[in-house]
N, CA and C atoms as a LAMMPS dump frame, in Angstrom:
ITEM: TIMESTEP
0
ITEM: NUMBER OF ATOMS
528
ITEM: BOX BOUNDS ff ff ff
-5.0000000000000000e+02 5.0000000000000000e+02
-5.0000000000000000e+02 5.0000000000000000e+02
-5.0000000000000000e+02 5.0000000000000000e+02
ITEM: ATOMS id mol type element x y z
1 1 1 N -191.786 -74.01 277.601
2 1 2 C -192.847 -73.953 276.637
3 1 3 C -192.445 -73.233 275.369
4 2 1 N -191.49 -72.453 275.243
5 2 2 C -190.984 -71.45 274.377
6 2 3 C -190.227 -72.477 273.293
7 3 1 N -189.74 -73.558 273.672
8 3 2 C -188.946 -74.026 273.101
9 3 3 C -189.945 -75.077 271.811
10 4 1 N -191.398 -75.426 272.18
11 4 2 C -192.142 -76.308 271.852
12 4 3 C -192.437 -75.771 270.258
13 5 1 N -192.76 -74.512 270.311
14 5 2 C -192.954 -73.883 268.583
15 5 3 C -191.6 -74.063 267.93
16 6 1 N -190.331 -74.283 268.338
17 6 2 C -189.216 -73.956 267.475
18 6 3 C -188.916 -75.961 267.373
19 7 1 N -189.073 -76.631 267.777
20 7 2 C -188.729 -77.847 267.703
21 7 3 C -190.308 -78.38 266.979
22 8 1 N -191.164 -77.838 266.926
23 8 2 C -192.229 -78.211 265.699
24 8 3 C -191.988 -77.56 264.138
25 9 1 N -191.831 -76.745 264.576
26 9 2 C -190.616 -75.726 263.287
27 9 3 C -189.708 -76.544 262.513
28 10 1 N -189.046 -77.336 263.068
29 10 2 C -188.057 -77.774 262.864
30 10 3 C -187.86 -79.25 262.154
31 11 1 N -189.179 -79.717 262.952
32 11 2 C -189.762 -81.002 262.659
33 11 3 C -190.37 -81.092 261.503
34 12 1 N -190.845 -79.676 260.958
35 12 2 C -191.786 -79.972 259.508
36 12 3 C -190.672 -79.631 258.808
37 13 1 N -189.635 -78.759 258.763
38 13 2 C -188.751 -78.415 257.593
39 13 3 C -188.079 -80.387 257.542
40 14 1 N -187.681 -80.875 258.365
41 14 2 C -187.679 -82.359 258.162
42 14 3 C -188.705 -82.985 257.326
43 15 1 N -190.033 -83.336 257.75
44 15 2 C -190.908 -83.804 257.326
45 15 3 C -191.095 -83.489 255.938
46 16 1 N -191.048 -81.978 255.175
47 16 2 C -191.071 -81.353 254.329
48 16 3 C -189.68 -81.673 253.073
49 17 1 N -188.537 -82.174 254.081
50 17 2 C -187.762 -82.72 253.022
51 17 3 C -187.65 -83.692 252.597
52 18 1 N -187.892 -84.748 253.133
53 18 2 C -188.27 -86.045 253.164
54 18 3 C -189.349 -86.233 251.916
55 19 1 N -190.461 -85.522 252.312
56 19 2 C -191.581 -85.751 250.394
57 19 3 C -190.861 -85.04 249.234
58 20 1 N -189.851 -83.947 249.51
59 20 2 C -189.373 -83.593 248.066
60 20 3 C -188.282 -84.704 247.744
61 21 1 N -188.024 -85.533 248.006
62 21 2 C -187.171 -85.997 247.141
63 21 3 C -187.327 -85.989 245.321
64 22 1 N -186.43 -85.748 244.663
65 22 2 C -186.731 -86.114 243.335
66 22 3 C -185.945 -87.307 242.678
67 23 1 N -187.008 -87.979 242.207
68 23 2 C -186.58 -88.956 241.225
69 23 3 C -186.959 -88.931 240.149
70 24 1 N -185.853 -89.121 238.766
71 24 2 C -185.679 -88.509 237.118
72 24 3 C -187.178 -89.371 236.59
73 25 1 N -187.575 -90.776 237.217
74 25 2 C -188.978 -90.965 236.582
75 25 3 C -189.8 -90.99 237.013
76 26 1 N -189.939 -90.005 237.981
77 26 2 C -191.198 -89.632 238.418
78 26 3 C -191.352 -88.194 238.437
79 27 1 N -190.613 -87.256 237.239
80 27 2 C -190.593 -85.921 236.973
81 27 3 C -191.461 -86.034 235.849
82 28 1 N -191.945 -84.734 235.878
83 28 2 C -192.56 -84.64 234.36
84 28 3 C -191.684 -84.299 233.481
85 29 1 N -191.91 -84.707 232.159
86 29 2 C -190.803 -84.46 230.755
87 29 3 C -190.459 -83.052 230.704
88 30 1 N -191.739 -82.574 230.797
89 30 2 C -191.195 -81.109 230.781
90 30 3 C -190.305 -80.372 232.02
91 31 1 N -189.475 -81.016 232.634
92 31 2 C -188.916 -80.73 233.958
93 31 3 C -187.406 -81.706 234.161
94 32 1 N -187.734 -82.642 232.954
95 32 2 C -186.735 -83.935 233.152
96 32 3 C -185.325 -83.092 232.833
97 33 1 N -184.939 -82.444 231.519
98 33 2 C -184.052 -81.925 230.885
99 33 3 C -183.482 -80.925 232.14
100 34 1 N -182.108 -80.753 232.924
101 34 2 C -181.246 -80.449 233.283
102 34 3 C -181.726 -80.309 235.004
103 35 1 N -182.257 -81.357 235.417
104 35 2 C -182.388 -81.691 236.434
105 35 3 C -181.912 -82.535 237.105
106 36 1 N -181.351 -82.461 238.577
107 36 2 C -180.385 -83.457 239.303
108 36 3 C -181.365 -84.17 239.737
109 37 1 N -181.173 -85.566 240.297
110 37 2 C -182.629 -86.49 241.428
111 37 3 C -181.506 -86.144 242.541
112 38 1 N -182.448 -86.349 243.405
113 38 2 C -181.595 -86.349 244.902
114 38 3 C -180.743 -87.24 245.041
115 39 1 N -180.507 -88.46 244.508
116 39 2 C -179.373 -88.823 244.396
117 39 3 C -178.123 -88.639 244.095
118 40 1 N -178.033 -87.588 243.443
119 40 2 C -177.179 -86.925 242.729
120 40 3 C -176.941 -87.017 241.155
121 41 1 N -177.806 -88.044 240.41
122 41 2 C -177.44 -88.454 238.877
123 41 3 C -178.013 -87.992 238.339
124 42 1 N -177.534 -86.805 237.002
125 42 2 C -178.453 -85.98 236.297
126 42 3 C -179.337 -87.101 236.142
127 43 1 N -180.845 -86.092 235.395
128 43 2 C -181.841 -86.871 234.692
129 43 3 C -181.662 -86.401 233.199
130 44 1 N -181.906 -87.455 232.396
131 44 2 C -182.103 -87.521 230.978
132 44 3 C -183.359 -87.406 230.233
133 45 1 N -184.051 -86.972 229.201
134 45 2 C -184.885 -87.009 228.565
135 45 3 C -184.638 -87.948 227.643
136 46 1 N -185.454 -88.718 227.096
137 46 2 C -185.344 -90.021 226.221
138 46 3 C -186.635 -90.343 225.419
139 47 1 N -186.494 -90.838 224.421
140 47 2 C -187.701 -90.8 223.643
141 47 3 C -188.074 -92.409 223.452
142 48 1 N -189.183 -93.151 223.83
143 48 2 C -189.423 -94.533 223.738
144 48 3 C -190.467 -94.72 222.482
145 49 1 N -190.42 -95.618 221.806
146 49 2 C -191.607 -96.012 220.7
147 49 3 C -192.61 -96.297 221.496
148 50 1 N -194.054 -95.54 220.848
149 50 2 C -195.417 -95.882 221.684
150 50 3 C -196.098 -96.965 221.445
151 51 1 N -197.106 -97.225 221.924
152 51 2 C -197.368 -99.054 221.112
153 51 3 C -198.309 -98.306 219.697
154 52 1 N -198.7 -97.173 219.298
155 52 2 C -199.449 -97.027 218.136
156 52 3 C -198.198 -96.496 217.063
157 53 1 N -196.853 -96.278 217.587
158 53 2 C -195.886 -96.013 216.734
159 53 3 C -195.171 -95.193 216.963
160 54 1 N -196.176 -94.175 217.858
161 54 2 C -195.483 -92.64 217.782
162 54 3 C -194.199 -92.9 219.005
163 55 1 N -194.069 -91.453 218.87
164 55 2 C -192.82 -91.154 220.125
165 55 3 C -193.17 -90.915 221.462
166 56 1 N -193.076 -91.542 222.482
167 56 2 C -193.301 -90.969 223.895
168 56 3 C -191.886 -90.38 224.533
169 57 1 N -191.947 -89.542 225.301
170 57 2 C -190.815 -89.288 225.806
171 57 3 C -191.124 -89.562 227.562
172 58 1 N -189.709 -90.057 227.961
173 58 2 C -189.342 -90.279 229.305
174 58 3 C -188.271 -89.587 230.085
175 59 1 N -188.72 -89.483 231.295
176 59 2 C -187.662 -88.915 232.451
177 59 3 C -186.797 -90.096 233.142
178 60 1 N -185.904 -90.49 232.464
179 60 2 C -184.787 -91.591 233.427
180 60 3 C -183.546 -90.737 233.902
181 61 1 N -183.165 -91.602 234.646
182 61 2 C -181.824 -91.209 235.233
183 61 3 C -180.326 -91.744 235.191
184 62 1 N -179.82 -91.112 234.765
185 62 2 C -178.623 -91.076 234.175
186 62 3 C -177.432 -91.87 234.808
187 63 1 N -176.095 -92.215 234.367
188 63 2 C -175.421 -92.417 235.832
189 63 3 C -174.342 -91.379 235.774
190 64 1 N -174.594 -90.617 235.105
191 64 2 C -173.823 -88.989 235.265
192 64 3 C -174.124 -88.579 236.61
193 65 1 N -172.389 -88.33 237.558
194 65 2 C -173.337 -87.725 238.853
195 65 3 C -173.122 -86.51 239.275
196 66 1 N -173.458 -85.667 239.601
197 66 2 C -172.989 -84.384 240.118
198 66 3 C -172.674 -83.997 241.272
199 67 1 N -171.422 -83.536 241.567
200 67 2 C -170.931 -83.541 242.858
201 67 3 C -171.634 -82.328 243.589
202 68 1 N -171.609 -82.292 244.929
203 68 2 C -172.778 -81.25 245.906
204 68 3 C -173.36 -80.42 245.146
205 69 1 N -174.396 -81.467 244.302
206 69 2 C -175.621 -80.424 244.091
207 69 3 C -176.878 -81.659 243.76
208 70 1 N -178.003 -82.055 244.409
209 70 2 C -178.606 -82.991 244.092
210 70 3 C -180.165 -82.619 244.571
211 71 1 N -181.013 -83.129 243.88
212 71 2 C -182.359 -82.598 243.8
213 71 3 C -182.64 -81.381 243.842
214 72 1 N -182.16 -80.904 242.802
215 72 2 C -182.272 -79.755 241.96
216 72 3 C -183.028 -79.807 240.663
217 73 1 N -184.044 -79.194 240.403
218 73 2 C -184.921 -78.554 238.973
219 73 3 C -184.328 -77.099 238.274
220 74 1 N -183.677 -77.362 237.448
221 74 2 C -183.129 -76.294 236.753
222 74 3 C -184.593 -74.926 236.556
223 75 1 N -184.205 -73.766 237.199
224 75 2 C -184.932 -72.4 237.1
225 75 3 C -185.314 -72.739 235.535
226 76 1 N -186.975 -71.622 234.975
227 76 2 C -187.339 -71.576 233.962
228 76 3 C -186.105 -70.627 233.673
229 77 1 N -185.706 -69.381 234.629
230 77 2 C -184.927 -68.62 234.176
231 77 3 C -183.596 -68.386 234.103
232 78 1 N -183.035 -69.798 234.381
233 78 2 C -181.624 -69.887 233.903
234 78 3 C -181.636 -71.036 232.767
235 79 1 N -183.016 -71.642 232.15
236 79 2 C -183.177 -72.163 231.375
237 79 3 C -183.174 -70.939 230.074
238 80 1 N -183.883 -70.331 230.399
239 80 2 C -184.2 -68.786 229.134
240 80 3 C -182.342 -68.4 229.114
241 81 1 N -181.822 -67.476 229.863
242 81 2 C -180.268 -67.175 230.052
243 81 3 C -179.387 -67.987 229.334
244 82 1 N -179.776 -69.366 229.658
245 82 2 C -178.561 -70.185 229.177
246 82 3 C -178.433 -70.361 227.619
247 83 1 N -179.989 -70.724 227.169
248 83 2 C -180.648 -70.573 225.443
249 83 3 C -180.886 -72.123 225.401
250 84 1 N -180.842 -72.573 226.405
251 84 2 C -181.017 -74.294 226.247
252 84 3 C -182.408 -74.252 226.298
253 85 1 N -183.147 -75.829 226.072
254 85 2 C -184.457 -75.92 225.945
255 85 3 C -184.606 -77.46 226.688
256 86 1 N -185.58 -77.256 227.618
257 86 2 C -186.158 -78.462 228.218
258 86 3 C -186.693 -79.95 227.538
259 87 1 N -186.694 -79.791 226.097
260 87 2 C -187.179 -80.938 225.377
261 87 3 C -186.268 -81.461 224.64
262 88 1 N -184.733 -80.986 225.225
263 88 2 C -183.829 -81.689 224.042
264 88 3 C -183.94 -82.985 224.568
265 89 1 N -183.526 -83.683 223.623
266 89 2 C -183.017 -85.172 223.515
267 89 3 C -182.208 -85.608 223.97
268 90 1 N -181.164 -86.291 225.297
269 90 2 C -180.341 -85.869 225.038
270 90 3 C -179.066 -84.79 224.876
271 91 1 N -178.172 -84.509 225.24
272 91 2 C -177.486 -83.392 225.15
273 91 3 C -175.963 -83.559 224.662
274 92 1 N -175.803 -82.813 223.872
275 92 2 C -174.346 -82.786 222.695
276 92 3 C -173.651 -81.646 223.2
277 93 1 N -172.089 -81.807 222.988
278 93 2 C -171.563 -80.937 222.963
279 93 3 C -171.305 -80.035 221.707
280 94 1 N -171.756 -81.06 220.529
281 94 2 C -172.238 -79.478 219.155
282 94 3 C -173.048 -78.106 219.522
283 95 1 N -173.901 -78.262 220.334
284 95 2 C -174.128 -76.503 220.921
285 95 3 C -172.932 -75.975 220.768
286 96 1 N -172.011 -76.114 221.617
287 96 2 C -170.745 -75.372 221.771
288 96 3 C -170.016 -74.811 220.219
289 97 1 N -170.724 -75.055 218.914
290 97 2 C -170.313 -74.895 217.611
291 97 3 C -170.905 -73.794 217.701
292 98 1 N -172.416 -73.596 218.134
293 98 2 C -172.945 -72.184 217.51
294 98 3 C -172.889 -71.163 218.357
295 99 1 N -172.005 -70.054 217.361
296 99 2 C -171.894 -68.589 218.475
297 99 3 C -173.269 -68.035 219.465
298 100 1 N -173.923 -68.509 218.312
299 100 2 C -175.378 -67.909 219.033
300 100 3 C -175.33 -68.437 220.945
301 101 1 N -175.643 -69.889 220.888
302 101 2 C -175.32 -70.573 222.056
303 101 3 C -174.184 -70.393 223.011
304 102 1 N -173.333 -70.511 222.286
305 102 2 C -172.103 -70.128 223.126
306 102 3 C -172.216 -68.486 223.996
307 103 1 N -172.556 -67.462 223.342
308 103 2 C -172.808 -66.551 223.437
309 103 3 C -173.748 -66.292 224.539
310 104 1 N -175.243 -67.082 224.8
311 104 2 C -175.518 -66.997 225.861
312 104 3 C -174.99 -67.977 227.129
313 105 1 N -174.593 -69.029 226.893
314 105 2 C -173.621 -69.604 227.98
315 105 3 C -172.982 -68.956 228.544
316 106 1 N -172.103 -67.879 227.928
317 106 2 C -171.252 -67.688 228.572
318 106 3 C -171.223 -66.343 229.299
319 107 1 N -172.593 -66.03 228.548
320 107 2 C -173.493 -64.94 229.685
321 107 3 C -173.514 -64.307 230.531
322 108 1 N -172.785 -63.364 231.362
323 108 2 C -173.245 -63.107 232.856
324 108 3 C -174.701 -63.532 233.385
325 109 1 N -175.749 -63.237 232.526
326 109 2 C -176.976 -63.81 233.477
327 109 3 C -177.062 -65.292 233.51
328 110 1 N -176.022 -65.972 232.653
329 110 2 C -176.087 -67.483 232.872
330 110 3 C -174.687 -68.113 233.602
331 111 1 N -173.719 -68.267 233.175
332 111 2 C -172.42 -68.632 233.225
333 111 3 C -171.943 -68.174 234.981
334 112 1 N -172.823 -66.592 235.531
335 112 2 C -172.095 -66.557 236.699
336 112 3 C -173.416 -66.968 237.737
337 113 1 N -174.656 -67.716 237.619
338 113 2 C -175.958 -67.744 238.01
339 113 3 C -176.471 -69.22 237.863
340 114 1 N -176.046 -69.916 236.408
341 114 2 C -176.616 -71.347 236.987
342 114 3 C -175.839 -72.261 236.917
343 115 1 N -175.304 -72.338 237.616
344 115 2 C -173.997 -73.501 237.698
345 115 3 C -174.961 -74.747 237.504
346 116 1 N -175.818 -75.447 237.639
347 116 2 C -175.46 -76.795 237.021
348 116 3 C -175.639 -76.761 235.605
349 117 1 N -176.173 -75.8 235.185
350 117 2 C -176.223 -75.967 232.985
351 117 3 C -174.613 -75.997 232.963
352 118 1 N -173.966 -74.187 233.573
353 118 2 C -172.514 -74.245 233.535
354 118 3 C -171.923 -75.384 233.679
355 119 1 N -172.156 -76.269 234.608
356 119 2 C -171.275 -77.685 234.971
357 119 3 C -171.671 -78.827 233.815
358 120 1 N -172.61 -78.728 233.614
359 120 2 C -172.951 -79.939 232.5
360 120 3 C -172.153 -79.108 231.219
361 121 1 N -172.133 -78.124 230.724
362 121 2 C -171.594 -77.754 229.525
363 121 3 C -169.502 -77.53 229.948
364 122 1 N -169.662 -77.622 230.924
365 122 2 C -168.276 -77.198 231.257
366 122 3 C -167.486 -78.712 230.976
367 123 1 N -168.135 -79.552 231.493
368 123 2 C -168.064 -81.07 231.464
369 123 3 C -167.632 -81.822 229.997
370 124 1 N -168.946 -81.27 228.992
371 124 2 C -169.257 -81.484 228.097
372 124 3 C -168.009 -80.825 227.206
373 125 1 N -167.81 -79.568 227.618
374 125 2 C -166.667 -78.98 226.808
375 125 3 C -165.472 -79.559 226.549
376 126 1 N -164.456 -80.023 228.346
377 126 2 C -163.877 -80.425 228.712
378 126 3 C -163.523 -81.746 228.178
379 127 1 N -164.898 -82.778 227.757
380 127 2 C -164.599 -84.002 227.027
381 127 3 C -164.16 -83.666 225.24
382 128 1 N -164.358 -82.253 225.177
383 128 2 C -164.027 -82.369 223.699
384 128 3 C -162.316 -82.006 223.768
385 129 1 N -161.86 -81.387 225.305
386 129 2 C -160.587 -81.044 225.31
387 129 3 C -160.557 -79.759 225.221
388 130 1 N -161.301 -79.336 225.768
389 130 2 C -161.892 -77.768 225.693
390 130 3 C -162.467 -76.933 226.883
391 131 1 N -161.08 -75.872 227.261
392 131 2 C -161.484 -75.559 228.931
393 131 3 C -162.587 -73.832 228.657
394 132 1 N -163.928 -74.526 229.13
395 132 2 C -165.06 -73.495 228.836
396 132 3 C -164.77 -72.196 228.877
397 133 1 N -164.254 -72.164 230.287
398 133 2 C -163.672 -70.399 230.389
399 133 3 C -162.689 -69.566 229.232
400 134 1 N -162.009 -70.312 229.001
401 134 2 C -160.992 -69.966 227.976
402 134 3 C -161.929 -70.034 226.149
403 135 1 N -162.827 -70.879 226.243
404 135 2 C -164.138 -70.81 225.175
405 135 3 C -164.786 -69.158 225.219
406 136 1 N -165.104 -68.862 226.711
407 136 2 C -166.006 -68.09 226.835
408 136 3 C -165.578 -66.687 226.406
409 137 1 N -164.05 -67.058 226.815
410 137 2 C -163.08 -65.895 226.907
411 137 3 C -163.071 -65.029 225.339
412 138 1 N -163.126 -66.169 224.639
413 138 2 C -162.365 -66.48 223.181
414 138 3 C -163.59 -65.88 222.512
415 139 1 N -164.996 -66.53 223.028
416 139 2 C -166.252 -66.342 222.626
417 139 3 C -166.394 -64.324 222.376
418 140 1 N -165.954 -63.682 223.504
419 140 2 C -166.254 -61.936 223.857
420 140 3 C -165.347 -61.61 222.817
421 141 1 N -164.072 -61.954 222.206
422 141 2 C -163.281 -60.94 221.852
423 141 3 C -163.398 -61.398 220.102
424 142 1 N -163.655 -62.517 219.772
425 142 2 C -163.697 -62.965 218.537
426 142 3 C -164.509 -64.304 218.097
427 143 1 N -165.845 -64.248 218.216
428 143 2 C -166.363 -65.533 218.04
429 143 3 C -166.034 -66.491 217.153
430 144 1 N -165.798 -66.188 216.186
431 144 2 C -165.427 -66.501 214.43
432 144 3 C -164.519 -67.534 214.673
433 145 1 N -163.329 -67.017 215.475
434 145 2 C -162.18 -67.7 215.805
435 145 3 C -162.901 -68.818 216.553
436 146 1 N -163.262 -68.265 217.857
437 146 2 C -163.802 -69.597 218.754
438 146 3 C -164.084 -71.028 217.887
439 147 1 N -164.853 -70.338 217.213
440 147 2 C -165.298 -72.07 215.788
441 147 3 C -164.328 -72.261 215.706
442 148 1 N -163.302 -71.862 215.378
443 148 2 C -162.181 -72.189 214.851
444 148 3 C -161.842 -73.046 215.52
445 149 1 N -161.258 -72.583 216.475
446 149 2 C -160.281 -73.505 217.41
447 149 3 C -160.963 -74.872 218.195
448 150 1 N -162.485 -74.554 218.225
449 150 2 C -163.081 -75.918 218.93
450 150 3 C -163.47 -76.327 217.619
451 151 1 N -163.702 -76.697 216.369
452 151 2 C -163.752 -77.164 215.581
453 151 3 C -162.02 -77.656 215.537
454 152 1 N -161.015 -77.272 215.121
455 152 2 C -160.094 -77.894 215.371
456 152 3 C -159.461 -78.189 216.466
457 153 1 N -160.116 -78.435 217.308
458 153 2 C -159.302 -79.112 218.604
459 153 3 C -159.421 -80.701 218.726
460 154 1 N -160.841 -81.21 217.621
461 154 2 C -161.464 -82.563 217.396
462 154 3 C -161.58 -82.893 218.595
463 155 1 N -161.53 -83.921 219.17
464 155 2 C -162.177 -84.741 219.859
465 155 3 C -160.93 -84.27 221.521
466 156 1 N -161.45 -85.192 222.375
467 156 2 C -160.392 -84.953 223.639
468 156 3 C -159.02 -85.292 222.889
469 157 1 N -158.117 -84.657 223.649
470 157 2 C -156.382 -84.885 222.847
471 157 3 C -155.978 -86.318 223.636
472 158 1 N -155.556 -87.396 222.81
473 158 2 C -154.877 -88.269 223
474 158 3 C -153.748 -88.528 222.755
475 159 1 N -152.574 -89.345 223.161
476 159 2 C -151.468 -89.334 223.038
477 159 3 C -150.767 -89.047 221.992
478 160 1 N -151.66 -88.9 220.74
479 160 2 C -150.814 -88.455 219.118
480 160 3 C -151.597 -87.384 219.084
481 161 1 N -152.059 -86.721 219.986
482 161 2 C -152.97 -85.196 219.497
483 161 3 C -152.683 -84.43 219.866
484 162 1 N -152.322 -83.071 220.093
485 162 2 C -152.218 -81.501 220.383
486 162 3 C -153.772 -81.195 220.3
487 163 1 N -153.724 -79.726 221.541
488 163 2 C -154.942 -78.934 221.606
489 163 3 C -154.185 -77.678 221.741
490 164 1 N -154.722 -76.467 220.903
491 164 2 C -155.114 -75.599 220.504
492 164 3 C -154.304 -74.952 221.952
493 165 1 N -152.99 -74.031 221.369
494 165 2 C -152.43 -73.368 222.737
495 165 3 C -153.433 -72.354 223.613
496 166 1 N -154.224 -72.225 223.033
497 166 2 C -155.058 -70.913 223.508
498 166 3 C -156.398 -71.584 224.473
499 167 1 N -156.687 -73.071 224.412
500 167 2 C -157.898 -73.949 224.956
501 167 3 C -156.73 -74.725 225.806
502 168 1 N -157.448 -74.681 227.264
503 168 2 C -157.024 -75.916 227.905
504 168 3 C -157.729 -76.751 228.255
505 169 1 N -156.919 -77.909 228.768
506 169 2 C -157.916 -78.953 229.684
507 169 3 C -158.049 -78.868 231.425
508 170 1 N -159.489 -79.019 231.664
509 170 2 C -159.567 -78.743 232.974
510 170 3 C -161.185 -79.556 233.242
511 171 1 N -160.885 -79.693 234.617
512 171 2 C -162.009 -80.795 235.451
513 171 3 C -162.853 -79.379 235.633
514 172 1 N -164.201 -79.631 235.965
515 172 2 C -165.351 -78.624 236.024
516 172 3 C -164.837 -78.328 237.672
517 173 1 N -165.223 -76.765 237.874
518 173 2 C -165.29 -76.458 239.129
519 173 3 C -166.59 -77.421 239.844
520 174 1 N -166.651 -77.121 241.274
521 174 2 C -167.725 -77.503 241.924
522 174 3 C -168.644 -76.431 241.767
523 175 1 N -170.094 -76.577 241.929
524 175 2 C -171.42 -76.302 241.631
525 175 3 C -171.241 -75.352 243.212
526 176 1 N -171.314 -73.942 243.176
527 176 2 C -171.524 -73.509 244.472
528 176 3 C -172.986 -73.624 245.356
């Protein structure tokens, strides 16, 4: 009989995971921006024309996928930490231009706390040819410079390009 409460226990944490699934359009907008669906493919925020003209915005899903980490809602408070905002459009790796931003990225209350912003910007960095840590590094001791060097590093390095001895290239860690 002892065993009957722990196998009903057990049965609702099932039952209970099964209704959270998340899917990117059936989130609210305000929730869409740096959220995984349980599938694993970030969700995107997107802006559609309304039929009176204006702008509506939508939660779709991306085919960006993220490796072991899926149906996840990014914290309000590694949203605040990071300096990102839930209504962007969209997401650029021009953040990475302003010290301000960079500065909280690379954060202790962000950088060692929310790994999937970290992984999407690490990602994001990485496509410009730009290894984040070595950004972040660059970011503490001389920001000024940092512009520097990711402003001239241009785009990912291709076979007629050099990157910046001090920036490397590197694949994003995994999301712990």
């Amino acid at each position: 009989m002892s065993k009957l409460p722990l196998i009903m226990f057990f049965s609702s944490l099932f039952i209970h995971a099964s209704f959270a699934e998340i899917v990117c359009e059936e989130l609210q907008t305000d929730l869409c921006s740096f959220s995984i669906a349980s599938s694993g493919k970030r969700c995107l925020l997107e802006t559609e024309k309304a039929a009176d003209g204006g702008v509506e915005y939508q939660c779709t899903t991306s085919e960006v996928v993220v490796e072991r980490m899926a149906g996840y809602i990014e914290t309000d408070q590694c949203v605040k930490a990071c300096g990102v905002e839930r209504n962007f459009v969209g997401i650029s790796s021009d953040a990475l231009l302003e010290s301000q931003f960079t500065a909280k990225l690379c954060s202790p209350s962000c950088f060692q706390n929310c790994h999937n912003i970290v992984d999407l910007y690490y990602n994001l960095a990485a496509g410009e040819g730009v290894f984040l840590p070595d950004l972040c590094e660059m970011q503490k001791t001389n920001p000024r410079r940092t512009m520097v060097e990711l402003v001239s590093s241009g785009a990912a390095p291709g076979p007629d390009s050099s990157v910046s001895e001090d920036i490397h290239v590197a694949f994003a860690p995994a999301p712990l």
